[in-house]
GUTIVO-98079 format. One line per 5 residues: number of its first residue (from 1); their letters; for each residue y, x, z of N, C-alpha, C, O, CB. Coordinates in steps of 0.02 Angstrom, whole numbers. Glycine has a CB too. Layout:
! GUTIVO-98079
NUM> A> Y,X,Z,Y,X,Z,Y,X,Z,Y,X,Z,Y,X,Z ~ ...
END
This chain:
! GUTIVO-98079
1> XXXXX> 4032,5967,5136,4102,5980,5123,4131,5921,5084,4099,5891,5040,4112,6046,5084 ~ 4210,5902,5106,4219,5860,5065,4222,5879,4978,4200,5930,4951,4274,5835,5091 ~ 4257,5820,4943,4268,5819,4876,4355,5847,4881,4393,5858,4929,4250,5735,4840 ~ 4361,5851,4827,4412,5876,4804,4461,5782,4811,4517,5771,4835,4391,5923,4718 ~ 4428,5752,4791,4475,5663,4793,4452,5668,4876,4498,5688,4911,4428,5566,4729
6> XXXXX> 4403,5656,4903,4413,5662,4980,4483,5677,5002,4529,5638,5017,4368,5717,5007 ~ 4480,5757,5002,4530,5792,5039,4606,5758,4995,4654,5741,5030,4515,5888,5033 ~ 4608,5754,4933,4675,5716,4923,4698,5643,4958,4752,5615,4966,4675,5704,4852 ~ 4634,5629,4972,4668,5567,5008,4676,5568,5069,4691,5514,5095,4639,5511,5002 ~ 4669,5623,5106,4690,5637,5151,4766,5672,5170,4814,5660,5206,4646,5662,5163
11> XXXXX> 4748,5714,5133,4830,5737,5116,4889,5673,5128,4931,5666,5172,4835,5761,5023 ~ 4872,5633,5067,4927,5578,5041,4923,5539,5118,4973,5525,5150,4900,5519,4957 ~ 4861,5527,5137,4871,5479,5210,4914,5533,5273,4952,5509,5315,4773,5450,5248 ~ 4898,5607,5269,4929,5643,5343,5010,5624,5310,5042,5577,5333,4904,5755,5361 ~ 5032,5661,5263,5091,5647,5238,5123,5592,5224,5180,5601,5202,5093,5671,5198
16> XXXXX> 5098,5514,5230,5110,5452,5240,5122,5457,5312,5181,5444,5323,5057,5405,5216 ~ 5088,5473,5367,5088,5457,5429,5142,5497,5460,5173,5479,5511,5025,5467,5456 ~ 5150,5539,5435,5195,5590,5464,5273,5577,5435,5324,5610,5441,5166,5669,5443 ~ 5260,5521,5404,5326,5510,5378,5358,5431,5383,5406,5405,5355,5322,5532,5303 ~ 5287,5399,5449,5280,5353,5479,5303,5285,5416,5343,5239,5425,5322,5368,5548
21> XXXXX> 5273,5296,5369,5259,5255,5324,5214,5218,5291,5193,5240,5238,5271,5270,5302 ~ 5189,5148,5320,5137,5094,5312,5125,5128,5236,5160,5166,5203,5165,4999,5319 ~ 5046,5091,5219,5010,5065,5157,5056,5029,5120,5070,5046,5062,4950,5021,5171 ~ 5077,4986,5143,5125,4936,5106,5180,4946,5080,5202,4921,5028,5142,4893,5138 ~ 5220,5006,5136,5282,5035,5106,5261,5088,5032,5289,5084,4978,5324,5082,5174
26> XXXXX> 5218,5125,5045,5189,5154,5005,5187,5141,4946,5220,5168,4901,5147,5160,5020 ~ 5126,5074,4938,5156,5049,4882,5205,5019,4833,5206,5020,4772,5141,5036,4881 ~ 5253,4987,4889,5301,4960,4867,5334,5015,4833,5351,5010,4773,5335,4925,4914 ~ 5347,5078,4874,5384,5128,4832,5346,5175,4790,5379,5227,4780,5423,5167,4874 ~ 5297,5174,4767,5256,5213,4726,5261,5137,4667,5274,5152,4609,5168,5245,4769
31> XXXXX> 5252,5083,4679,5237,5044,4627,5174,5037,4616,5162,4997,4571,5264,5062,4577 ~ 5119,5067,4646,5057,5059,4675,5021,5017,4694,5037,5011,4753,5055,5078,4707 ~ 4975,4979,4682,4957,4926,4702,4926,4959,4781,4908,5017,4790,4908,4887,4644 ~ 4926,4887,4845,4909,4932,4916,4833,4949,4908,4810,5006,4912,4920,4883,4997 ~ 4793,4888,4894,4734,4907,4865,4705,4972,4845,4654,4997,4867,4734,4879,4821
36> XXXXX> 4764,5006,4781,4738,5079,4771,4751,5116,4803,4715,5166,4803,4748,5107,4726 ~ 4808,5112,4847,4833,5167,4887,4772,5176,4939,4758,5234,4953,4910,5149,4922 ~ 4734,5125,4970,4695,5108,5034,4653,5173,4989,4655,5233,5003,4656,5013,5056 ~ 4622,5146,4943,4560,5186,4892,4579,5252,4882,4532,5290,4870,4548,5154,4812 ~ 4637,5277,4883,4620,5352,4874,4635,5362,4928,4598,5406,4952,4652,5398,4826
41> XXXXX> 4672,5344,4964,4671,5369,5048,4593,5379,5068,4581,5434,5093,4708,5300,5109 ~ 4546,5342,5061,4487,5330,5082,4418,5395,5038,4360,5408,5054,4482,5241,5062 ~ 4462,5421,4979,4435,5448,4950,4399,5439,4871,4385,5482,4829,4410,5456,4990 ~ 4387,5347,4869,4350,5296,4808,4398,5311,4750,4364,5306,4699,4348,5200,4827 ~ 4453,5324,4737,4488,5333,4689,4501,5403,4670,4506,5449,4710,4539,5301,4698
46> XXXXX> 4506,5407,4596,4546,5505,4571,4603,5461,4534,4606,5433,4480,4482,5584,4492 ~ 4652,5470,4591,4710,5460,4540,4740,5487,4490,4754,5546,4497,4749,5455,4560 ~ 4758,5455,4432,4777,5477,4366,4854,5531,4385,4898,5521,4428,4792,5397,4310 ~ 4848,5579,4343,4951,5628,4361,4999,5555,4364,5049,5555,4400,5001,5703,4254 ~ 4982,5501,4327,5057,5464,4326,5046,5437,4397,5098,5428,4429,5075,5396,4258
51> XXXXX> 4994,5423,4424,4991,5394,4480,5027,5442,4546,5070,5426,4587,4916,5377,4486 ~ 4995,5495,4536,4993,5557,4581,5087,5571,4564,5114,5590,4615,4921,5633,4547 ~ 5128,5566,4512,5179,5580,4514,5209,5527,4545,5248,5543,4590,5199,5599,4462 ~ 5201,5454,4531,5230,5399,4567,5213,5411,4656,5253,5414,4703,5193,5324,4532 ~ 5151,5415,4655,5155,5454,4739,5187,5494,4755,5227,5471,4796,5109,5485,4766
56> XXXXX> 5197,5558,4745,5242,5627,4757,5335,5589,4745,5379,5617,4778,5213,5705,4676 ~ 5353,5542,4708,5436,5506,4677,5451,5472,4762,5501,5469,4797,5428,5416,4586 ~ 5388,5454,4770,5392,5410,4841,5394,5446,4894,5444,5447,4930,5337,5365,4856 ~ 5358,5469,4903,5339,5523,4972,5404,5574,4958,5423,5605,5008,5245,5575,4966 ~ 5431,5584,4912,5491,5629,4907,5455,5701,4929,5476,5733,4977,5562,5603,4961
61> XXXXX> 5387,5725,4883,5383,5803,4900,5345,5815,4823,5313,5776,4787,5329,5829,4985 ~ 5358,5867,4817,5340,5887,4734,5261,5889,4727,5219,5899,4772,5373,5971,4708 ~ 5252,5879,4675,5156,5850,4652,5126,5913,4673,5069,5906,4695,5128,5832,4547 ~ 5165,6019,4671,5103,6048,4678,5110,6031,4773,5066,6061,4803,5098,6143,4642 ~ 5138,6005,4801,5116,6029,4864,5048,5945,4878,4995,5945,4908,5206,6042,4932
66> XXXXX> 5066,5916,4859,5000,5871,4845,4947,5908,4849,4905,5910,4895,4995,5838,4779 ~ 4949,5939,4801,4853,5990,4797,4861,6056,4837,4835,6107,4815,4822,6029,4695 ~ 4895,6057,4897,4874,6116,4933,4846,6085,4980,4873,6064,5031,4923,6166,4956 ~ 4786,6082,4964,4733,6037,5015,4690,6081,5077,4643,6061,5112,4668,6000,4961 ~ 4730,6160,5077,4695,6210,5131,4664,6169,5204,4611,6168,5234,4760,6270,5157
71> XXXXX> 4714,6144,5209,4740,6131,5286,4676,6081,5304,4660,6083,5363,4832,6087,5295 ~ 4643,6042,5267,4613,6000,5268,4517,6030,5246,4464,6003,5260,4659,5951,5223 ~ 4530,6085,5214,4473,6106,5206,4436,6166,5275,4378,6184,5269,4483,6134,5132 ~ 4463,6183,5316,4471,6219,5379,4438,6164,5419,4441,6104,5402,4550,6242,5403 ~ 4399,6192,5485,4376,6159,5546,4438,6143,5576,4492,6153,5548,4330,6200,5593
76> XXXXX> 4431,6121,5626,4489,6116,5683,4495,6181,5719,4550,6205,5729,4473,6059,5739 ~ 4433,6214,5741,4433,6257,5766,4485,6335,5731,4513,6381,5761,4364,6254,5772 ~ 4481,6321,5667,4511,6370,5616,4563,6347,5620,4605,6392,5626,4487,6379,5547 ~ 4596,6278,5620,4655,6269,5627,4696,6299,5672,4749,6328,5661,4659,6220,5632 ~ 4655,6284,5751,4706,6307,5809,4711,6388,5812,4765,6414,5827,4679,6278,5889
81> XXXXX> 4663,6422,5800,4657,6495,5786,4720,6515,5759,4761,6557,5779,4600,6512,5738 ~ 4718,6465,5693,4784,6509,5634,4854,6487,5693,4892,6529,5715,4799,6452,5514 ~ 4858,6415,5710,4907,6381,5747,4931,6459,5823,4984,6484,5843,4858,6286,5782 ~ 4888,6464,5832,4893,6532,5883,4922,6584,5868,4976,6596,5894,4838,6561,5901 ~ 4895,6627,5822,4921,6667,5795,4988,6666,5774,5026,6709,5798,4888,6675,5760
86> XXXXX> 5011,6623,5732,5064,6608,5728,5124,6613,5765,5179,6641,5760,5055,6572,5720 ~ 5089,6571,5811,5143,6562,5893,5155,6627,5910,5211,6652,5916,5104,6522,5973 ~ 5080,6667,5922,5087,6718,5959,5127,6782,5912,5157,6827,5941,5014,6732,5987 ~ 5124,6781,5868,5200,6826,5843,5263,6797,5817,5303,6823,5778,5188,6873,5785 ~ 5265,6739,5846,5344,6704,5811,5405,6721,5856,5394,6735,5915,5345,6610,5807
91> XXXXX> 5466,6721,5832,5526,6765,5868,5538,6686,5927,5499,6640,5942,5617,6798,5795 ~ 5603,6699,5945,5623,6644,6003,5657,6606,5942,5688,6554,5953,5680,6670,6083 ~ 5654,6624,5893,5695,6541,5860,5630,6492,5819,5623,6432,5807,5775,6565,5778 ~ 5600,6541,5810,5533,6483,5766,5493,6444,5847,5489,6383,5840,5443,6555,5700 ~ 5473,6462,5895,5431,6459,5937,5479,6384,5961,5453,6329,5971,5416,6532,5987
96> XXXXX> 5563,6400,5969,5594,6347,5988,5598,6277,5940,5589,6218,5956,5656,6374,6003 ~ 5615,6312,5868,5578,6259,5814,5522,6222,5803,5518,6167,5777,5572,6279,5770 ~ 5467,6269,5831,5404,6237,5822,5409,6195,5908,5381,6142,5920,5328,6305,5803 ~ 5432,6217,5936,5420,6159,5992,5446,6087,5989,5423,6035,6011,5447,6182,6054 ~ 5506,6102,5952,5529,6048,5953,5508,6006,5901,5524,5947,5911,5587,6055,5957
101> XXXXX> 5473,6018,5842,5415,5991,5796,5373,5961,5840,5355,5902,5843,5376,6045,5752 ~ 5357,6012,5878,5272,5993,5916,5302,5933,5953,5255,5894,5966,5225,6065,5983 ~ 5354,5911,5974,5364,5835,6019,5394,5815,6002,5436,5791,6040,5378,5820,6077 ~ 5398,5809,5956,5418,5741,5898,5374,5725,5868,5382,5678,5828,5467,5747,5843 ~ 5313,5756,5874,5262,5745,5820,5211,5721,5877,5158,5699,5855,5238,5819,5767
106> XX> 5219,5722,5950,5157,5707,5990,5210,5654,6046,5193,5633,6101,5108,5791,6031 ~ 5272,5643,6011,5282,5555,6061,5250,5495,6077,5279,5453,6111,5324,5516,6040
END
């Protein structure tokens, strides 16, 4: 199983990517050196709260959703399960929402 810094640097990298924002931008707007950013992405670093808040100022999402690291501690297999379920009781306006998530997110 991963670490607890593992899965954060994963987090910070899905939520970098998904917000189609380089290492570099990253740091520039965290004030971050890219170096460290690479390192906790990678897992080698526990970033300090001031760090972790300068990440969250940048990324523009509040520090607790940083540590909801569920999503990442799940198989894939557990993922698509929950991803199913979901679908399979959502009304016609979430199902149309989530579609239109789902291809923007798989262009």
């Amino acid at each position: 199983m991963d670490s607890v810094q593992d899965l954060f640097g994963k987090k910070i990298k899905s939520i970098r990517r998904a917000r189609d924002i380089t290492q570099e931008k990253l740091a520039d707007l965290s004030g971050l050196s890219l170096q460290y950013i690479g390192e906790i992405e990678r897992g080698r670093r526990n970033p300090s709260l001031t760090s972790i808040e300068q990440l969250s100022k940048a990324l523009d999402i509040p520090m607790a959703e940083l540590f909801s690291l569920e999503e990442f501690r799940l198989a894939p297999e557990e993922l698509k399960a929950i991803l199913i379920r979901q679908i399979d009781s959502a009304d016609e306006d979430r199902l149309r929402t989530f579609f239109s998530m789902a291809q923007n997110l798989f262009q």
